[in-house]
PyMOL Python script that loads the backbone (N, CA, C, O; Angstrom):
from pymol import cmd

cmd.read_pdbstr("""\
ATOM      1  N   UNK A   1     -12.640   0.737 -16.244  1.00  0.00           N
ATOM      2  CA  UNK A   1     -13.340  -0.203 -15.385  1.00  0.00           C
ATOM      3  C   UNK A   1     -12.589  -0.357 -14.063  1.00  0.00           C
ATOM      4  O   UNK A   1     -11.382  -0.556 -14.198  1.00  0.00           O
ATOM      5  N   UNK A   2     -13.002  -0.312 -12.962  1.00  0.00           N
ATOM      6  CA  UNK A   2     -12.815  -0.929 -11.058  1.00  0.00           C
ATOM      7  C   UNK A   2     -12.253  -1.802 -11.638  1.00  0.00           C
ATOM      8  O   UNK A   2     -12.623  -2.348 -12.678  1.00  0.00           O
ATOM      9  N   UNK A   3     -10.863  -2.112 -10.723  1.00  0.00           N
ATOM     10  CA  UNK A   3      -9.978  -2.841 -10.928  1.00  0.00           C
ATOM     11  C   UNK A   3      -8.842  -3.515 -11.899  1.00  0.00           C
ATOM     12  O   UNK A   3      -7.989  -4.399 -11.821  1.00  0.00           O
ATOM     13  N   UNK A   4      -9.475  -2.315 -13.125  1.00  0.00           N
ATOM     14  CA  UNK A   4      -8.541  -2.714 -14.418  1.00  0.00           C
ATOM     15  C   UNK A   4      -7.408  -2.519 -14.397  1.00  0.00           C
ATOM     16  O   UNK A   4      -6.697  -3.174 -15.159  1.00  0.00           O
ATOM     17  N   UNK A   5      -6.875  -1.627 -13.588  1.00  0.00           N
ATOM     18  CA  UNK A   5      -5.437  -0.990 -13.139  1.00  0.00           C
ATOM     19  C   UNK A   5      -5.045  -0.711 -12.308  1.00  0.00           C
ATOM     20  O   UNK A   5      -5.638   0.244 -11.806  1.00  0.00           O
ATOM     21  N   UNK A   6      -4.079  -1.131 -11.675  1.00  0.00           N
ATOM     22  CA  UNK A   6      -3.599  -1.048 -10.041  1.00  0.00           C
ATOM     23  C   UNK A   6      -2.108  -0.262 -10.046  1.00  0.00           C
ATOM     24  O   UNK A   6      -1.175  -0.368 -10.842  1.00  0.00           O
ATOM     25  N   UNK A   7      -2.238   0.455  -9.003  1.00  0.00           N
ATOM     26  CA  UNK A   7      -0.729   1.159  -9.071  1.00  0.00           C
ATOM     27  C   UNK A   7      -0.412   0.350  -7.592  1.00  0.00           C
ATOM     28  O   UNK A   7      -1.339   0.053  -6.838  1.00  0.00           O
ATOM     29  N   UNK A   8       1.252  -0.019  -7.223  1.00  0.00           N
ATOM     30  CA  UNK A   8       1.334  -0.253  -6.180  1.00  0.00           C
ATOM     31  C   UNK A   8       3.074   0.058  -5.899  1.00  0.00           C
ATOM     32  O   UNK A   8       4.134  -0.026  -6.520  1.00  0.00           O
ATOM     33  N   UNK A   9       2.636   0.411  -4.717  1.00  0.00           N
ATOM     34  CA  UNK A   9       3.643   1.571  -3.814  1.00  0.00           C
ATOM     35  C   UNK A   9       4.199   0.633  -2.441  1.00  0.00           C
ATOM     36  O   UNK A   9       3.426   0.483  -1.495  1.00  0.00           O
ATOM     37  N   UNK A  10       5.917  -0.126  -2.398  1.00  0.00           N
ATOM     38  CA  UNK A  10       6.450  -0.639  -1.917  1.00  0.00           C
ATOM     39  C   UNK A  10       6.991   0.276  -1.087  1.00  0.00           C
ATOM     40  O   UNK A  10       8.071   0.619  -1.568  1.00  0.00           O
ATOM     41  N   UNK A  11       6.698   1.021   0.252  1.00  0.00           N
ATOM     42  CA  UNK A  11       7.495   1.825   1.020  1.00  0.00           C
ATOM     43  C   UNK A  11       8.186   1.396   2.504  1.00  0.00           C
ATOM     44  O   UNK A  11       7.394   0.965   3.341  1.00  0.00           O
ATOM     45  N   UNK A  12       9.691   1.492   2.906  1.00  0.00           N
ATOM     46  CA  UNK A  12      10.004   0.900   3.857  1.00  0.00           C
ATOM     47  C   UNK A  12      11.692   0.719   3.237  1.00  0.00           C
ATOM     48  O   UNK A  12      12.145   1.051   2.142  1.00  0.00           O
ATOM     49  N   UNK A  13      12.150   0.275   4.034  1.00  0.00           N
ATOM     50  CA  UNK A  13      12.487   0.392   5.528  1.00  0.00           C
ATOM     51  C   UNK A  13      12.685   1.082   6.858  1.00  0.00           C
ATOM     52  O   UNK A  13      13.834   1.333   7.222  1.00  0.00           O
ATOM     53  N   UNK A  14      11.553   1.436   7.678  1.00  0.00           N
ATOM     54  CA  UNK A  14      11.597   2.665   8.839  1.00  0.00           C
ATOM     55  C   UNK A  14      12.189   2.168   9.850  1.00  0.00           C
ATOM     56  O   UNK A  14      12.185   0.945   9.986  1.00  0.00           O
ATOM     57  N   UNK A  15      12.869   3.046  10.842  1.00  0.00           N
ATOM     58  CA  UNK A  15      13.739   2.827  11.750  1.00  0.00           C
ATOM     59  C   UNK A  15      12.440   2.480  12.712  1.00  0.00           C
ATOM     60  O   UNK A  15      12.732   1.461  13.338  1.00  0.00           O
ATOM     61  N   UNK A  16      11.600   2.771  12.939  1.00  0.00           N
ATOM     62  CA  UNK A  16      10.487   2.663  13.484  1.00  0.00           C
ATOM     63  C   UNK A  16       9.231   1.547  13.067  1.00  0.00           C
ATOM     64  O   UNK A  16       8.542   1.725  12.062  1.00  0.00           O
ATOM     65  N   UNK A  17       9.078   0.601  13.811  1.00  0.00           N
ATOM     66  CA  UNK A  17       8.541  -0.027  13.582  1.00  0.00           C
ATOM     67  C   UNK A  17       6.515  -0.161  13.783  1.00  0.00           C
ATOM     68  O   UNK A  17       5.890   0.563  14.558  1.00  0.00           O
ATOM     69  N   UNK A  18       5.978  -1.044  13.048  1.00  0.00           N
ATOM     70  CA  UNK A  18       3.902  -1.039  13.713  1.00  0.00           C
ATOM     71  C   UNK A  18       4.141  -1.786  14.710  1.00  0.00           C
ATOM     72  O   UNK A  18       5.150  -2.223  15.262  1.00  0.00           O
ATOM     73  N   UNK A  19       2.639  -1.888  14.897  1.00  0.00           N
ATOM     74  CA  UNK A  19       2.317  -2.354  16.248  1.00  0.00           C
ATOM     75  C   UNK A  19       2.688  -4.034  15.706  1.00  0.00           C
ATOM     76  O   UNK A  19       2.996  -4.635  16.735  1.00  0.00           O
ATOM     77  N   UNK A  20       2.765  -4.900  14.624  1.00  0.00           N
ATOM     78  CA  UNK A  20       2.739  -5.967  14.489  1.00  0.00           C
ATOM     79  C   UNK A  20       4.001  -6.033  14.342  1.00  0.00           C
ATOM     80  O   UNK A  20       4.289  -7.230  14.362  1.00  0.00           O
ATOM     81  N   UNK A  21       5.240  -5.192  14.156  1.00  0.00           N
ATOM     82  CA  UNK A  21       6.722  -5.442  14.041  1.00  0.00           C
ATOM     83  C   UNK A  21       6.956  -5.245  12.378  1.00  0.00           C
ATOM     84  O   UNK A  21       7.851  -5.860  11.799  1.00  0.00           O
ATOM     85  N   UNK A  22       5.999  -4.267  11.643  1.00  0.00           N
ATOM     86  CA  UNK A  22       6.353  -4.251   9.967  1.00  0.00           C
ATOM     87  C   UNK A  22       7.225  -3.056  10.310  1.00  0.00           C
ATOM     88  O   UNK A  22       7.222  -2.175  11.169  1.00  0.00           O
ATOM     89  N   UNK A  23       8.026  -3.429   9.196  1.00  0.00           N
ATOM     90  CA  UNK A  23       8.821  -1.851   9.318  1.00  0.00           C
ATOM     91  C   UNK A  23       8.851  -1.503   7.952  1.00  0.00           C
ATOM     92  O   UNK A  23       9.728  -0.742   7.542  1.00  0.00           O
ATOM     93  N   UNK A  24       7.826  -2.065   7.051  1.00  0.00           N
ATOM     94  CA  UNK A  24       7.344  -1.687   5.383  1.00  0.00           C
ATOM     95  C   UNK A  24       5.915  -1.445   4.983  1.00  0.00           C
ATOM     96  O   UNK A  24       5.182  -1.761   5.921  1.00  0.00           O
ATOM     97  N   UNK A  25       5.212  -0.982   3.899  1.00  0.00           N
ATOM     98  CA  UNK A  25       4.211  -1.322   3.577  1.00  0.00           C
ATOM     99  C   UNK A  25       3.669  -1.094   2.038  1.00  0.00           C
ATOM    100  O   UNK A  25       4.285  -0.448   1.191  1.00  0.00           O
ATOM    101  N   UNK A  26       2.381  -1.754   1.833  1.00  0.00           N
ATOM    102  CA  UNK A  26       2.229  -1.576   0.287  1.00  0.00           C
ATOM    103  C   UNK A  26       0.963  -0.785  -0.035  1.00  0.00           C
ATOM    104  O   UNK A  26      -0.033  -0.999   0.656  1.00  0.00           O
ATOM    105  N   UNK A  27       0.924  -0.071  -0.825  1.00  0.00           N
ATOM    106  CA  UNK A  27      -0.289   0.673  -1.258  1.00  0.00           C
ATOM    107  C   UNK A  27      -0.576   0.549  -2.314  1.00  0.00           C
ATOM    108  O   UNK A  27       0.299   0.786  -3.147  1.00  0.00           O
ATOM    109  N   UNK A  28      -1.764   0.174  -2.727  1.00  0.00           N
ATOM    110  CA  UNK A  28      -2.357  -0.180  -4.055  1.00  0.00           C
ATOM    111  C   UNK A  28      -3.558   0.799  -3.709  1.00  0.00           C
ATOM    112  O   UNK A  28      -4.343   0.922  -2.768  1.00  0.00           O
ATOM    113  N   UNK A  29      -3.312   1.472  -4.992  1.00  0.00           N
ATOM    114  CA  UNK A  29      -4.584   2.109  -5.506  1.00  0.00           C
ATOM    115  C   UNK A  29      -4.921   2.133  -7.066  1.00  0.00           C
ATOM    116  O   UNK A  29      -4.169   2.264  -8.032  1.00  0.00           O
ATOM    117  N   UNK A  30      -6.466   1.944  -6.979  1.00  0.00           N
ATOM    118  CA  UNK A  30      -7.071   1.454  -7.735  1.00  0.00           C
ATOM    119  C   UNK A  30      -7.410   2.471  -8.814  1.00  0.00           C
ATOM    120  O   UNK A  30      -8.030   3.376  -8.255  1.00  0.00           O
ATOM    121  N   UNK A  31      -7.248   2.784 -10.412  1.00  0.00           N
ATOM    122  CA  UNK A  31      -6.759   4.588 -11.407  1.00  0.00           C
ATOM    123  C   UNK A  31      -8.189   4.658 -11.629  1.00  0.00           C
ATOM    124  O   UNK A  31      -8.630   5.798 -11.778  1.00  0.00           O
ATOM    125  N   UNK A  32      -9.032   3.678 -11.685  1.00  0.00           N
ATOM    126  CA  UNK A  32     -10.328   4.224 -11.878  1.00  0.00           C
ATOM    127  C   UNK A  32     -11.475   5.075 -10.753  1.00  0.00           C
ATOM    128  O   UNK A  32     -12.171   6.060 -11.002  1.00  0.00           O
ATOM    129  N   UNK A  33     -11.335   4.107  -9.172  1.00  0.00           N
ATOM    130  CA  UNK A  33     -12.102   4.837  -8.375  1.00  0.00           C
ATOM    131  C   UNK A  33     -11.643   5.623  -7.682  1.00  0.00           C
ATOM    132  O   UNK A  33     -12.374   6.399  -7.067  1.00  0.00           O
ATOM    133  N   UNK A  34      -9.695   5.680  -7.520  1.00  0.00           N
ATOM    134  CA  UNK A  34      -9.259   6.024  -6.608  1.00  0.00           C
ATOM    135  C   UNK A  34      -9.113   5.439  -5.048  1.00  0.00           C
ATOM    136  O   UNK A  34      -8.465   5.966  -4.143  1.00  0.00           O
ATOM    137  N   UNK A  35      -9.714   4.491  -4.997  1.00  0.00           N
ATOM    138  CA  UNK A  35      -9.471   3.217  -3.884  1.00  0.00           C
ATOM    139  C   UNK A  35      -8.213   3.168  -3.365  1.00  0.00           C
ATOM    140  O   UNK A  35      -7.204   2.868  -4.003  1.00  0.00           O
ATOM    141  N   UNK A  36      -8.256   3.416  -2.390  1.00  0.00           N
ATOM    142  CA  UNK A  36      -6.521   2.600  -1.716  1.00  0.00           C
ATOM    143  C   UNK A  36      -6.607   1.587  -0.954  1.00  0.00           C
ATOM    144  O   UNK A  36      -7.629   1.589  -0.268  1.00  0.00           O
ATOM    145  N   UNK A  37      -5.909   0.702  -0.808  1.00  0.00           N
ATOM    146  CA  UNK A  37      -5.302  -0.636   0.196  1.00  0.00           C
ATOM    147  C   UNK A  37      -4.527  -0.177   0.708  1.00  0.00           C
ATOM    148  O   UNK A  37      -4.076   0.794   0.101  1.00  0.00           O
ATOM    149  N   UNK A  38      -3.942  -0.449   1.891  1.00  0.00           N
ATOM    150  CA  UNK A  38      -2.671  -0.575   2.417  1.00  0.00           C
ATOM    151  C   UNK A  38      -2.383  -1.342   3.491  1.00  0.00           C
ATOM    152  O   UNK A  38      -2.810  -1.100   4.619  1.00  0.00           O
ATOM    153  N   UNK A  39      -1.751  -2.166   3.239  1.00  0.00           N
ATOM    154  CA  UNK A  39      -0.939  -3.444   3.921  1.00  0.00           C
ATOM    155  C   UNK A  39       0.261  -3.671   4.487  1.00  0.00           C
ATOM    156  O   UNK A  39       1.192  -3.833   3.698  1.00  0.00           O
ATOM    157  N   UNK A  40       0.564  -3.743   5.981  1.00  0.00           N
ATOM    158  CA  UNK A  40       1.677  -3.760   6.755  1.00  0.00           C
ATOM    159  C   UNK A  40       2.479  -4.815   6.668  1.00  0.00           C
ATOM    160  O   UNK A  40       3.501  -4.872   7.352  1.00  0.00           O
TER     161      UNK A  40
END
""", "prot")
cmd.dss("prot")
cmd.show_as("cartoon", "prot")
cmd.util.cbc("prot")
cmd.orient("prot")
């Protein structure tokens, strides 16, 4: 089932920073649809 299982992927610290000043981010993807998030 969508949303029964989430994988999530803590990546960071880059010497290089986003446009908002993250220098990390998280990726969740979703094992059933293959969905990704990703959040700065």
């Amino acid at each position: 089932h969508k949303l029964e299982l989430l994988h999530a992927h803590f990546c960071g610290l880059f010497a290089t920073t986003s446009l908002r000043a993250s220098k990390l981010f998280v990726r969740i993807t979703d094992d059933c649809s293959g969905y990704t998030w990703i959040f700065f």
